[in-house]
Biopython code that builds the backbone (N, CA, C, O; Angstrom):
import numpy as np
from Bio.PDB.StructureBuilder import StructureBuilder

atoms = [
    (1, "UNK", "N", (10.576, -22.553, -21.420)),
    (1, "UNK", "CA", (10.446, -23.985, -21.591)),
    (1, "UNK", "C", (9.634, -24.602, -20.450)),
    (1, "UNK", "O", (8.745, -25.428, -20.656)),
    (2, "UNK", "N", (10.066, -24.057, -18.946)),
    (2, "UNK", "CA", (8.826, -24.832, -18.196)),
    (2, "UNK", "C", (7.598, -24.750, -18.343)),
    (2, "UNK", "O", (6.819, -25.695, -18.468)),
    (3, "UNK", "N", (7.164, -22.788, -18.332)),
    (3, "UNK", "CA", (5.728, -23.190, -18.843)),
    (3, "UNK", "C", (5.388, -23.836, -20.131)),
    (3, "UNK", "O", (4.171, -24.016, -20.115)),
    (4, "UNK", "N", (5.706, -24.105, -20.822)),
    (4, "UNK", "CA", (5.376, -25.297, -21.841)),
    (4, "UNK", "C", (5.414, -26.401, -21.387)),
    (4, "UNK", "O", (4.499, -27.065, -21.873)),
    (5, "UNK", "N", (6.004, -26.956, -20.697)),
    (5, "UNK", "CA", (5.735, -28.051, -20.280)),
    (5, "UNK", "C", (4.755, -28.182, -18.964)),
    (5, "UNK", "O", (4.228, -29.251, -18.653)),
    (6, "UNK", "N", (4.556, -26.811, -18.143)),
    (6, "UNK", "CA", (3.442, -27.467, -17.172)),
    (6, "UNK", "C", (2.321, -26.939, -18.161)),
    (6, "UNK", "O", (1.233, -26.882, -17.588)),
    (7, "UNK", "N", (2.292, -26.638, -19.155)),
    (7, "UNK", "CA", (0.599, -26.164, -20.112)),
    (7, "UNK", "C", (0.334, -27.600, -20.621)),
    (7, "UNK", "O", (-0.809, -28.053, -20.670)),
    (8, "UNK", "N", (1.789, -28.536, -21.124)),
    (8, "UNK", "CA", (1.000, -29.854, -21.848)),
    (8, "UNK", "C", (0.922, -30.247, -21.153)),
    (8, "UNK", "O", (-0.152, -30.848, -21.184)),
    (9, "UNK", "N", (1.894, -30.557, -19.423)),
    (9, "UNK", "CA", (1.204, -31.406, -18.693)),
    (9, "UNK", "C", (-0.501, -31.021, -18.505)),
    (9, "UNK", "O", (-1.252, -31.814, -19.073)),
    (10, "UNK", "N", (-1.070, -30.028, -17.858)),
    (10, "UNK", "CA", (-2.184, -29.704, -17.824)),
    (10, "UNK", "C", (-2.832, -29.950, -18.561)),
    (10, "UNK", "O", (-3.810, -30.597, -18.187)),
    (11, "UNK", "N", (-2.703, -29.506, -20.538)),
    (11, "UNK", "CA", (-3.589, -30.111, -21.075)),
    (11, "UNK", "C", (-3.547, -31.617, -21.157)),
    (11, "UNK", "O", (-4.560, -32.314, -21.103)),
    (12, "UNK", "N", (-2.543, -31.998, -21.267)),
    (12, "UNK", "CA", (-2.765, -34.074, -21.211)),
    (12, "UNK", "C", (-3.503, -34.142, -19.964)),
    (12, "UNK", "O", (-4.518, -34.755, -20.295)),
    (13, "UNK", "N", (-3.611, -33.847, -18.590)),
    (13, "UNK", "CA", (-4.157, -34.516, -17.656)),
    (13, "UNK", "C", (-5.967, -33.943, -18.376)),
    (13, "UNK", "O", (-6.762, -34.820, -18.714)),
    (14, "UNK", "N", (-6.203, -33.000, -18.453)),
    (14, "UNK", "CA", (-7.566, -32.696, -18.797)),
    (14, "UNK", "C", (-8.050, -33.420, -19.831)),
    (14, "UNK", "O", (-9.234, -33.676, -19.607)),
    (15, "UNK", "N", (-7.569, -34.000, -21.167)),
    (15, "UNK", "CA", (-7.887, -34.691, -21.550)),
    (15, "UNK", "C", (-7.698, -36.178, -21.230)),
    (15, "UNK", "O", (-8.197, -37.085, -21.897)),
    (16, "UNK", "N", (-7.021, -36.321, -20.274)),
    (16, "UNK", "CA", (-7.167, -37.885, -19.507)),
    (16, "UNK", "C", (-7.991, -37.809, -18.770)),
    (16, "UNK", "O", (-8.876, -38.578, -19.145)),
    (17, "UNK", "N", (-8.341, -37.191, -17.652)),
    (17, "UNK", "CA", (-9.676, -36.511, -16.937)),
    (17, "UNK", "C", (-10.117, -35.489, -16.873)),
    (17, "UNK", "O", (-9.850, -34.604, -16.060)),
    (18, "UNK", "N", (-11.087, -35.477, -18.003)),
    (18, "UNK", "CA", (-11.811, -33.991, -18.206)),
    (18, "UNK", "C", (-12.651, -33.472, -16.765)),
    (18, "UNK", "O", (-13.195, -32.368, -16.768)),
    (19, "UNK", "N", (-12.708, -34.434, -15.449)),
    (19, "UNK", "CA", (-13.345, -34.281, -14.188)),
    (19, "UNK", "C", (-12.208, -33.047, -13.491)),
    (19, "UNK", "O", (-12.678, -32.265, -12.665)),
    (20, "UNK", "N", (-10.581, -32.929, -13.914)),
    (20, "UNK", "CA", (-9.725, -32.353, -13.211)),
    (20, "UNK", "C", (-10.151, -30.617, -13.736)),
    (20, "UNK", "O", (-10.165, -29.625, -13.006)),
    (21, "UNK", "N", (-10.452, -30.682, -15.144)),
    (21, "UNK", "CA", (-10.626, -29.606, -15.646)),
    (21, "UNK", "C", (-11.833, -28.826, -15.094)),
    (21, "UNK", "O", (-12.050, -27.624, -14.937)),
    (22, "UNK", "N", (-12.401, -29.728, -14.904)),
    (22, "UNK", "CA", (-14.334, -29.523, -14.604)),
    (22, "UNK", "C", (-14.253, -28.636, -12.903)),
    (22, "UNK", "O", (-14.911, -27.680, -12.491)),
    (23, "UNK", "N", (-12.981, -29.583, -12.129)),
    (23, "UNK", "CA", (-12.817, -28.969, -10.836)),
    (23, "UNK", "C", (-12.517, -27.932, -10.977)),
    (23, "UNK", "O", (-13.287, -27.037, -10.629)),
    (24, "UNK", "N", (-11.588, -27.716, -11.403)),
    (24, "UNK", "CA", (-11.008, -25.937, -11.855)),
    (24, "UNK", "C", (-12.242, -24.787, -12.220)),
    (24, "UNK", "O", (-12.415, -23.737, -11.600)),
    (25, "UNK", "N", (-12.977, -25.225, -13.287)),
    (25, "UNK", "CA", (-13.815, -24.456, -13.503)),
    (25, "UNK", "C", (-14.951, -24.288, -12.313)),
    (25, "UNK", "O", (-15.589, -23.346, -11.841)),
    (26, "UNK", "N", (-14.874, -25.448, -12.126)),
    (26, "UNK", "CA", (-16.342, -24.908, -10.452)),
    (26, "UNK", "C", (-15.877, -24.380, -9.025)),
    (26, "UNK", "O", (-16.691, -23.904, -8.234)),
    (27, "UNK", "N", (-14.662, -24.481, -8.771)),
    (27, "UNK", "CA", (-14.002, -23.942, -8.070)),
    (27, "UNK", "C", (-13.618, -21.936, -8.632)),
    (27, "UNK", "O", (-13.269, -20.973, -7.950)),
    (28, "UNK", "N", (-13.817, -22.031, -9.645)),
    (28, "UNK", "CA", (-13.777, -21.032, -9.988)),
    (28, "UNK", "C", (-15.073, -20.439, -10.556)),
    (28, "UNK", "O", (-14.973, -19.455, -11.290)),
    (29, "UNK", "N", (-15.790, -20.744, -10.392)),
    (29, "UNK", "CA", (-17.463, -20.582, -10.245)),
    (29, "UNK", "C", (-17.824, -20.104, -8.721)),
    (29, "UNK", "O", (-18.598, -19.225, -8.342)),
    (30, "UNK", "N", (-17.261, -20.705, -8.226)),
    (30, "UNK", "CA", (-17.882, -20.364, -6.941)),
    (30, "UNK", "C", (-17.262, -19.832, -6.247)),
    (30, "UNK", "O", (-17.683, -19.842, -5.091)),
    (31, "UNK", "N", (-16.180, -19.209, -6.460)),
    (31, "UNK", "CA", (-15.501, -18.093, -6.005)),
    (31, "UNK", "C", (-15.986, -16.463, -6.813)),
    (31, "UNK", "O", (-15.856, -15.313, -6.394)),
    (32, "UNK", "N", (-16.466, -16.897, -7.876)),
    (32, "UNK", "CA", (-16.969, -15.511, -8.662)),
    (32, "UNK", "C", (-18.501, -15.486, -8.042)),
    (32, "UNK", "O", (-19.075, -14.401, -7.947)),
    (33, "UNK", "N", (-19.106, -16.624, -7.651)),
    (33, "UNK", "CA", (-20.332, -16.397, -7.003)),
    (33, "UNK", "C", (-20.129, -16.157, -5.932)),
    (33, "UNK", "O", (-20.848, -15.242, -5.530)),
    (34, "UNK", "N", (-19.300, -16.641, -5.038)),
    (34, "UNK", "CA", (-19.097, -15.789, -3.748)),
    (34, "UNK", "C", (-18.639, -13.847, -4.079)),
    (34, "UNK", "O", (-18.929, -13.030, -3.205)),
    (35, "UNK", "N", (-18.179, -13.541, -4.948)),
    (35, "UNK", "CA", (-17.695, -12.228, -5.023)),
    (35, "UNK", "C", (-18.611, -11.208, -5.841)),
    (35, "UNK", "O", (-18.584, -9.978, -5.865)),
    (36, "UNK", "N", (-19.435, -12.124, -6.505)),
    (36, "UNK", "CA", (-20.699, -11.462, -7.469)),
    (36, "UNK", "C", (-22.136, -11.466, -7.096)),
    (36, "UNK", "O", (-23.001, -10.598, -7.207)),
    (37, "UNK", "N", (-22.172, -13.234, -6.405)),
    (37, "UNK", "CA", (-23.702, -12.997, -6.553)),
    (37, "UNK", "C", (-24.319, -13.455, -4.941)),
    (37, "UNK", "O", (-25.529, -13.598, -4.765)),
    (38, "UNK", "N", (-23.520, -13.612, -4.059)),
    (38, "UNK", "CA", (-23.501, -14.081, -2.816)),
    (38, "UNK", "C", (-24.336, -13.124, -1.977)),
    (38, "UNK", "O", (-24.920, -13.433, -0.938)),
    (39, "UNK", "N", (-24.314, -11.285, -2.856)),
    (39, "UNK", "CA", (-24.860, -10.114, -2.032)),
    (39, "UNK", "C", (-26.474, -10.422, -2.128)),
    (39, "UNK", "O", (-27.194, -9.683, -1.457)),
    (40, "UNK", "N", (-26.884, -11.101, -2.642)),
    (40, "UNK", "CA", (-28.637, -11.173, -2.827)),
    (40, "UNK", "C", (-28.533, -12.807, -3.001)),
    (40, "UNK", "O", (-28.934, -13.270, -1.932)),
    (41, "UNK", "N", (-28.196, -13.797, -3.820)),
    (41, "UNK", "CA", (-28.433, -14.880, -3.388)),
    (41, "UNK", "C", (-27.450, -16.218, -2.445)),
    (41, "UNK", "O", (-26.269, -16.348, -2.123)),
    (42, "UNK", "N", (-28.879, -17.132, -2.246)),
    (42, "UNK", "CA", (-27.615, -18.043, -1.236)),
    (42, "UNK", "C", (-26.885, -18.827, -2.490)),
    (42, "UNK", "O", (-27.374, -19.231, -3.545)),
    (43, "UNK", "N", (-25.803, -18.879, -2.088)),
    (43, "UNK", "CA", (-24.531, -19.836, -3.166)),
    (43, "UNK", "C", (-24.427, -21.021, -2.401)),
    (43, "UNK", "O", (-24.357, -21.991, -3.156)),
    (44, "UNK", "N", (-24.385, -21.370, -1.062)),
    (44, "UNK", "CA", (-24.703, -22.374, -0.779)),
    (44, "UNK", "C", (-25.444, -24.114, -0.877)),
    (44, "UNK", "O", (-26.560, -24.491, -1.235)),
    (45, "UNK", "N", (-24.335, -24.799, -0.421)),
    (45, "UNK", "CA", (-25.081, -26.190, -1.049)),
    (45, "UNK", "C", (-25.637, -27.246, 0.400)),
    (45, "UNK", "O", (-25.632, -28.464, 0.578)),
    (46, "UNK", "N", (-26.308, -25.481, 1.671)),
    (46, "UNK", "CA", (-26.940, -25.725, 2.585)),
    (46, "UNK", "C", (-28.577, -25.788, 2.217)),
    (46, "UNK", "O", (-29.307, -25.183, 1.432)),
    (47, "UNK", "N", (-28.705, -26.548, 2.930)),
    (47, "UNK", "CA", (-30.550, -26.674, 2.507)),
    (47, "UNK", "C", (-30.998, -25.630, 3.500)),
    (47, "UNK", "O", (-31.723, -24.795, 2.959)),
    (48, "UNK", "N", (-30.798, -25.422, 4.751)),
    (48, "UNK", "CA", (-31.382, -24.209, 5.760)),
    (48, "UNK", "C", (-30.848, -23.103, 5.212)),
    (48, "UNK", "O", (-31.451, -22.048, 5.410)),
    (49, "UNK", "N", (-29.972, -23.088, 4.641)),
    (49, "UNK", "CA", (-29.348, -21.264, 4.129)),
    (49, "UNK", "C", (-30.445, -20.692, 3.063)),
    (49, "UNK", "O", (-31.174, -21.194, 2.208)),
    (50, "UNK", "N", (-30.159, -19.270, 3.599)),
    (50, "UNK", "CA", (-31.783, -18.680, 2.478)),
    (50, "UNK", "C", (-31.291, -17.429, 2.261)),
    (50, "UNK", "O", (-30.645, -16.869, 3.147)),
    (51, "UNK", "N", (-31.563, -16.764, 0.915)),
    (51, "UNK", "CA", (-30.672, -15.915, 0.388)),
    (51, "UNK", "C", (-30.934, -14.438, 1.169)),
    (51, "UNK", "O", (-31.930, -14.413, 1.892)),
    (52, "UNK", "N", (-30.010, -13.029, 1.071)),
    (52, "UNK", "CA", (-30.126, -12.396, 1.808)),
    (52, "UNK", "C", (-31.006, -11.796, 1.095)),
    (52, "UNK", "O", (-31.872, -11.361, 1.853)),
    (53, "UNK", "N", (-31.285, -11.486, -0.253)),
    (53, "UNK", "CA", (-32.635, -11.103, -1.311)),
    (53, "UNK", "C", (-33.570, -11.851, -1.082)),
    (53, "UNK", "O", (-33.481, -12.902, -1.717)),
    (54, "UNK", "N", (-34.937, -11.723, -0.081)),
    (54, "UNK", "CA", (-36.073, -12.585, -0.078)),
    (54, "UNK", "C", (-36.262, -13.064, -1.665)),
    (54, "UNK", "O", (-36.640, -14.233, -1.738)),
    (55, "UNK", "N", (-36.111, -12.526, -2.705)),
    (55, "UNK", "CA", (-36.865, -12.856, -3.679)),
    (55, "UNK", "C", (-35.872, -13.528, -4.785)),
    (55, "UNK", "O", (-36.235, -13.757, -5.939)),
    (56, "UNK", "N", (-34.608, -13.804, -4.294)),
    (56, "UNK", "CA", (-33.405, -14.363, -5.023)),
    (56, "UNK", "C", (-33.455, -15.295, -4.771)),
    (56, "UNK", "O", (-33.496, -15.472, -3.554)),
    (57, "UNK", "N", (-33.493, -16.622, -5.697)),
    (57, "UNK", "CA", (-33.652, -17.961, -5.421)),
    (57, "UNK", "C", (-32.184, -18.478, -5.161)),
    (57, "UNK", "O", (-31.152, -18.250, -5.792)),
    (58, "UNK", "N", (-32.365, -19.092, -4.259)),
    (58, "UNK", "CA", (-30.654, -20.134, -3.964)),
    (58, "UNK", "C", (-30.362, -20.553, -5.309)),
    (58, "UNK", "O", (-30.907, -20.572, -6.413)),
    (59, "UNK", "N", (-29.356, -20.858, -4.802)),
    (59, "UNK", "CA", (-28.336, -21.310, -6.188)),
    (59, "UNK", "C", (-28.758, -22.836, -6.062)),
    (59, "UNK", "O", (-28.775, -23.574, -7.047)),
    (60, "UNK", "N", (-29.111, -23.280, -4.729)),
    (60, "UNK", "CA", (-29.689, -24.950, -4.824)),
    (60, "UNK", "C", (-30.852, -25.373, -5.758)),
    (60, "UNK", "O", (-31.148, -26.318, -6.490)),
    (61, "UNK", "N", (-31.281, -24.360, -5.415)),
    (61, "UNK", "CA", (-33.537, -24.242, -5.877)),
    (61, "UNK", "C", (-32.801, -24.038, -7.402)),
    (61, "UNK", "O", (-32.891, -25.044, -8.106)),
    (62, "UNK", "N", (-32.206, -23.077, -7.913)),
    (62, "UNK", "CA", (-32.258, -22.927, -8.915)),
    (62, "UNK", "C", (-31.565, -24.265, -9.709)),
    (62, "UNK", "O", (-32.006, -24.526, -10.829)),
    (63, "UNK", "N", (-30.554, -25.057, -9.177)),
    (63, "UNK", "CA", (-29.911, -26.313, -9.927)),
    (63, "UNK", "C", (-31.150, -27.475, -10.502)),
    (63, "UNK", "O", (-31.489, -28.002, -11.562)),
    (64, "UNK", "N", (-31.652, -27.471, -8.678)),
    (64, "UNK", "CA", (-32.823, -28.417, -8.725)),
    (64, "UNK", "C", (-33.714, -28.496, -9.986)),
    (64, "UNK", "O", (-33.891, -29.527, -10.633)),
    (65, "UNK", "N", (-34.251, -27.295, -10.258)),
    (65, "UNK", "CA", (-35.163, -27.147, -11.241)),
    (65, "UNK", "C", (-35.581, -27.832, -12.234)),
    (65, "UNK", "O", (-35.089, -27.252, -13.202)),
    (66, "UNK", "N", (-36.041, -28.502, -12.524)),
    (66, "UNK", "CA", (-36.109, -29.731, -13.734)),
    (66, "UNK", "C", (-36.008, -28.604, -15.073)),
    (66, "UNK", "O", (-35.652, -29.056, -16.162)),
    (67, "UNK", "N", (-36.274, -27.413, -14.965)),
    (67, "UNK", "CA", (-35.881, -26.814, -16.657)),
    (67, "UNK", "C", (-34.350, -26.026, -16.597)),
    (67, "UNK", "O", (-33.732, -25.408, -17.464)),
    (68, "UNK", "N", (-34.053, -26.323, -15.246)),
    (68, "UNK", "CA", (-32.338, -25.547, -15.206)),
    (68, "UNK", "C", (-31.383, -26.787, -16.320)),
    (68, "UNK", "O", (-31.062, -27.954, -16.095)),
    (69, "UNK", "N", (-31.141, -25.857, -17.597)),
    (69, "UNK", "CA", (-29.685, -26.805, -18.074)),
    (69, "UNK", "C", (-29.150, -26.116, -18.013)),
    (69, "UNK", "O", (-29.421, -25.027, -17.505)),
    (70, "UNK", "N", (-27.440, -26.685, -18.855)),
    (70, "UNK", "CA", (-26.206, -25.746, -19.426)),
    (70, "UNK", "C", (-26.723, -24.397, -19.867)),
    (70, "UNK", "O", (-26.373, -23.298, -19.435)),
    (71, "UNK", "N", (-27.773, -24.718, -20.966)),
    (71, "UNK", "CA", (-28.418, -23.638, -22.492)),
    (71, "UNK", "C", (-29.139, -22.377, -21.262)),
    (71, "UNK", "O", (-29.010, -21.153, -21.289)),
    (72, "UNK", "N", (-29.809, -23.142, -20.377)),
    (72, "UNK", "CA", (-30.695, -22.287, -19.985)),
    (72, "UNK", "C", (-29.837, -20.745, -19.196)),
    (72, "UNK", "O", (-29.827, -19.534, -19.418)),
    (73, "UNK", "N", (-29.195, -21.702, -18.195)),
    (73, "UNK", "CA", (-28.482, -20.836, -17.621)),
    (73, "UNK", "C", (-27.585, -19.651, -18.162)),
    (73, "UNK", "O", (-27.369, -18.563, -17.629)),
    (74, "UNK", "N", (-27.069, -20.210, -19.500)),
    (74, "UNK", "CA", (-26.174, -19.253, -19.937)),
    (74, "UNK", "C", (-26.740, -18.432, -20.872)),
    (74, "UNK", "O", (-26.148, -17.549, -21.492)),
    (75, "UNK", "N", (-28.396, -18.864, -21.007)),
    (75, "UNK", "CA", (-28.907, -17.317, -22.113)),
    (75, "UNK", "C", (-29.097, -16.852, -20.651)),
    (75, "UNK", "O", (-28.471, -15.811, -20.455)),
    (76, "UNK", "N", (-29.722, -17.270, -19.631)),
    (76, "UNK", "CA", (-30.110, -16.464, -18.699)),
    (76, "UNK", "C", (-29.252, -15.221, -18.283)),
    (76, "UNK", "O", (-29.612, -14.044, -18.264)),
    (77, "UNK", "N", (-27.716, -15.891, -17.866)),
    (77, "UNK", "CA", (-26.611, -14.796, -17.359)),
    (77, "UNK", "C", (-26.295, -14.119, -18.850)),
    (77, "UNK", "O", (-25.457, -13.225, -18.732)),
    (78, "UNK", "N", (-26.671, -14.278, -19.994)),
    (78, "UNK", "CA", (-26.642, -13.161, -21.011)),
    (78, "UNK", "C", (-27.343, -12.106, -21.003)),
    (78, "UNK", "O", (-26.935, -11.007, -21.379)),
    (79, "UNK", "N", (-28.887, -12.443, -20.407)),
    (79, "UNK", "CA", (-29.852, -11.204, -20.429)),
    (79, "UNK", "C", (-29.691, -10.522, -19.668)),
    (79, "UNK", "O", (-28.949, -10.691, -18.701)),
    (80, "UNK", "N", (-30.496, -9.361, -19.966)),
    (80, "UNK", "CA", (-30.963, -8.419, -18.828)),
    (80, "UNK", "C", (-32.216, -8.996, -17.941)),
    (80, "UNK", "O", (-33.020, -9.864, -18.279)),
    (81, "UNK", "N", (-32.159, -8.356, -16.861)),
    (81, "UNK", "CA", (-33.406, -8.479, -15.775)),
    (81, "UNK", "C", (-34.209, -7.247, -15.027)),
    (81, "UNK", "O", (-33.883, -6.085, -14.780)),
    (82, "UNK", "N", (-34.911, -7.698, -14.879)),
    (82, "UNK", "CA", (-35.513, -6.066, -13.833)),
    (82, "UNK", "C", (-35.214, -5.703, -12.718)),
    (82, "UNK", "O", (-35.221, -4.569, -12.241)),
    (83, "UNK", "N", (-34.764, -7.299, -11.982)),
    (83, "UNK", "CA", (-34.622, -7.773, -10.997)),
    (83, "UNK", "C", (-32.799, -8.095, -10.286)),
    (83, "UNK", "O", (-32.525, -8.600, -9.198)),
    (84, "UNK", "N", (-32.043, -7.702, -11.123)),
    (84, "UNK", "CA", (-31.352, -8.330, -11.369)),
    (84, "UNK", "C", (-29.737, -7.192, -11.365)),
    (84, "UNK", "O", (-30.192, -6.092, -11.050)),
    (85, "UNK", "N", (-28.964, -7.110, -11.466)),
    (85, "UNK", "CA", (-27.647, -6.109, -12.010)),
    (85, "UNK", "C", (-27.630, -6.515, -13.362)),
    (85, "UNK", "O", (-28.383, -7.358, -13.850)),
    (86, "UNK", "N", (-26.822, -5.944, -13.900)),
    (86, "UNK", "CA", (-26.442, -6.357, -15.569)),
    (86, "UNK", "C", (-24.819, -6.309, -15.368)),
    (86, "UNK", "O", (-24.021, -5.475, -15.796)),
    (87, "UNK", "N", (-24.586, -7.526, -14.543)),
    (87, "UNK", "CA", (-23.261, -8.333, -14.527)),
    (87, "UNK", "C", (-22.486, -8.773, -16.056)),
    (87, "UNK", "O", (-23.108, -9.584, -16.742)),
    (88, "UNK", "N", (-21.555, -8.411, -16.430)),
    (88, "UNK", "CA", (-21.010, -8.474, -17.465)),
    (88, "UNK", "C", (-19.951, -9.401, -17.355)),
    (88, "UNK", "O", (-18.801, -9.021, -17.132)),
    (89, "UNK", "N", (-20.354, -10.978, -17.539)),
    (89, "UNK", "CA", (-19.068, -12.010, -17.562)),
    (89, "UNK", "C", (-18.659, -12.188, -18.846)),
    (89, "UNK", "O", (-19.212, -11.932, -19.916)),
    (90, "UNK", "N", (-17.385, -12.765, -18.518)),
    (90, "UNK", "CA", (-17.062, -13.158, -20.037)),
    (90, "UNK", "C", (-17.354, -14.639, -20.105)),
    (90, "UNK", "O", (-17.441, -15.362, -19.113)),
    (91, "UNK", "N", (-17.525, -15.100, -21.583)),
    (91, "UNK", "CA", (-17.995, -15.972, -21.578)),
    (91, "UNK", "C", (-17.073, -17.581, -20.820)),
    (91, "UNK", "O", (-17.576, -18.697, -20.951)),
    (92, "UNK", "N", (-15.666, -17.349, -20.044)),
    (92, "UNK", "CA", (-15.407, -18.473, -19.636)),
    (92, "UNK", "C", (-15.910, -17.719, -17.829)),
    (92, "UNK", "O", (-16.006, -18.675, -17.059)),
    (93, "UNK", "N", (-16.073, -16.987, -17.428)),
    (93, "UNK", "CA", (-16.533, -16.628, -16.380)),
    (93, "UNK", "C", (-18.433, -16.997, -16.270)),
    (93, "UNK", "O", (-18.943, -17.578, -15.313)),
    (94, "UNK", "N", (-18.900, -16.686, -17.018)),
    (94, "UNK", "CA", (-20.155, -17.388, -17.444)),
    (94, "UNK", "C", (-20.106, -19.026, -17.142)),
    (94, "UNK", "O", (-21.015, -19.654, -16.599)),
    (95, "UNK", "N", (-19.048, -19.487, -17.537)),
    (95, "UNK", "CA", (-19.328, -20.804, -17.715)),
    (95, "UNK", "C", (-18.992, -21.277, -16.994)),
    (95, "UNK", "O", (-19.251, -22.475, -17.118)),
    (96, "UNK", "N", (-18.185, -20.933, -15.670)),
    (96, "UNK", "CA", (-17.619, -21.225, -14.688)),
    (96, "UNK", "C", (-18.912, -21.076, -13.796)),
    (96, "UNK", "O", (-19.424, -22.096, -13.335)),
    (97, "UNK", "N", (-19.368, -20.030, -13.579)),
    (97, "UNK", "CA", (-20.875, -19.990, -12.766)),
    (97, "UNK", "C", (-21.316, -20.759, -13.066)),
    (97, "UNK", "O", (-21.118, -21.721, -12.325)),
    (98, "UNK", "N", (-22.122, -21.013, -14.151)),
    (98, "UNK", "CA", (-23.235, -21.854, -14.882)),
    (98, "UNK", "C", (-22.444, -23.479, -13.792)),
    (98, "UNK", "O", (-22.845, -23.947, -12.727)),
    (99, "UNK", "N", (-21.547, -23.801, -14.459)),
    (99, "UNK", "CA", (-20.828, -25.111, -13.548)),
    (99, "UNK", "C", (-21.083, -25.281, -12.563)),
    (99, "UNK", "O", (-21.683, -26.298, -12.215)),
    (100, "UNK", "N", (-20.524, -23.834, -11.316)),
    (100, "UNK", "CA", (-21.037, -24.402, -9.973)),
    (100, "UNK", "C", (-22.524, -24.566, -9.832)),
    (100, "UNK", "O", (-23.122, -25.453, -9.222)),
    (101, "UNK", "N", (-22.975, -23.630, -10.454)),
    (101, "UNK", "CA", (-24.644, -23.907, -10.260)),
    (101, "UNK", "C", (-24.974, -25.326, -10.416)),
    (101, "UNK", "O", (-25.619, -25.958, -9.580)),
    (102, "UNK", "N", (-24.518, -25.804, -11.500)),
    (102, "UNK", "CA", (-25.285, -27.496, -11.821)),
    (102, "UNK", "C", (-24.310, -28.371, -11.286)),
    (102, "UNK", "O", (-24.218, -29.396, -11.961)),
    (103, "UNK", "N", (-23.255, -28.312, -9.931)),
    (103, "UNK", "CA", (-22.557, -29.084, -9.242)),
    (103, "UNK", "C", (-23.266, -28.767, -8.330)),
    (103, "UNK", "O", (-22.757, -29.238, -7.312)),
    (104, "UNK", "N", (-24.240, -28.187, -8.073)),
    (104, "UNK", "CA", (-24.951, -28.483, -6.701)),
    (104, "UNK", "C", (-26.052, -28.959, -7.078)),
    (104, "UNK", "O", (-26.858, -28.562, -6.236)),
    (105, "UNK", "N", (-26.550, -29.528, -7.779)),
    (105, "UNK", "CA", (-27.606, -30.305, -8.652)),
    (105, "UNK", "C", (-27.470, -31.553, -7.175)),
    (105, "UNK", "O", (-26.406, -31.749, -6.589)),
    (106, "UNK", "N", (-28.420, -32.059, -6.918)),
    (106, "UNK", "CA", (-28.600, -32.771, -6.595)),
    (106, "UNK", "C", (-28.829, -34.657, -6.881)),
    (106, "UNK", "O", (-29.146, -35.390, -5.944)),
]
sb = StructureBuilder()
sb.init_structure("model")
sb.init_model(0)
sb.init_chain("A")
sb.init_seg("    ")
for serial, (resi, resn, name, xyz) in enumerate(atoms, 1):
    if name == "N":
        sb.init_residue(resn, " ", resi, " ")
    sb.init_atom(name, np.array(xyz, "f"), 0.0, 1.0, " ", f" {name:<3s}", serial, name[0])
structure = sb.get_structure()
């Protein structure tokens, strides 16, 4: 019976502020980018920080981007790369990245 009641509390507050839900997920974005993708790029929402992969764009540069959206990002972490690992998220781990990425949007 409690967890039922802290699941509706949770879902009622997320649908009263879908911003509480949004925290969760980018907080949990950026803990999978610190543990996944932190080894080659910067995750940082420092402007002097520069990734330890010369050729891995920050996670800033990449928000910035005027063609970075939601769509883009998440065919992106679907594909393969040359450049790249073939990281296998699931799709709410996907979407949790994708989040922190465009919370450092400027």
């Amino acid at each position: 019976m409690r967890h039922g009641a802290g699941l509706l509390l949770i879902t009622t507050l997320a649908l009263l502020d879908p911003s509480a839900a949004d925290a969760a997920d980018i907080a949990e974005g950026a803990k999978l980018a610190r543990t996944i993708c932190a080894a080659c790029h910067s995750i940082a929402d420092d402007p002097g920080a520069r990734s330890a992969v010369v050729d891995a764009p920050r996670f800033m540069d990449i928000a910035a981007a005027p063609a970075t959206t939601e769509t883009s990002l998440k065919v992106f972490l679907q594909s393969t790369h040359k450049t790249m690992p073939n990281f296998i998220l699931s799709a709410v781990e996907r979407d949790a990245v994708v989040g922190y990425i465009l919370s450092l949007r400027k």
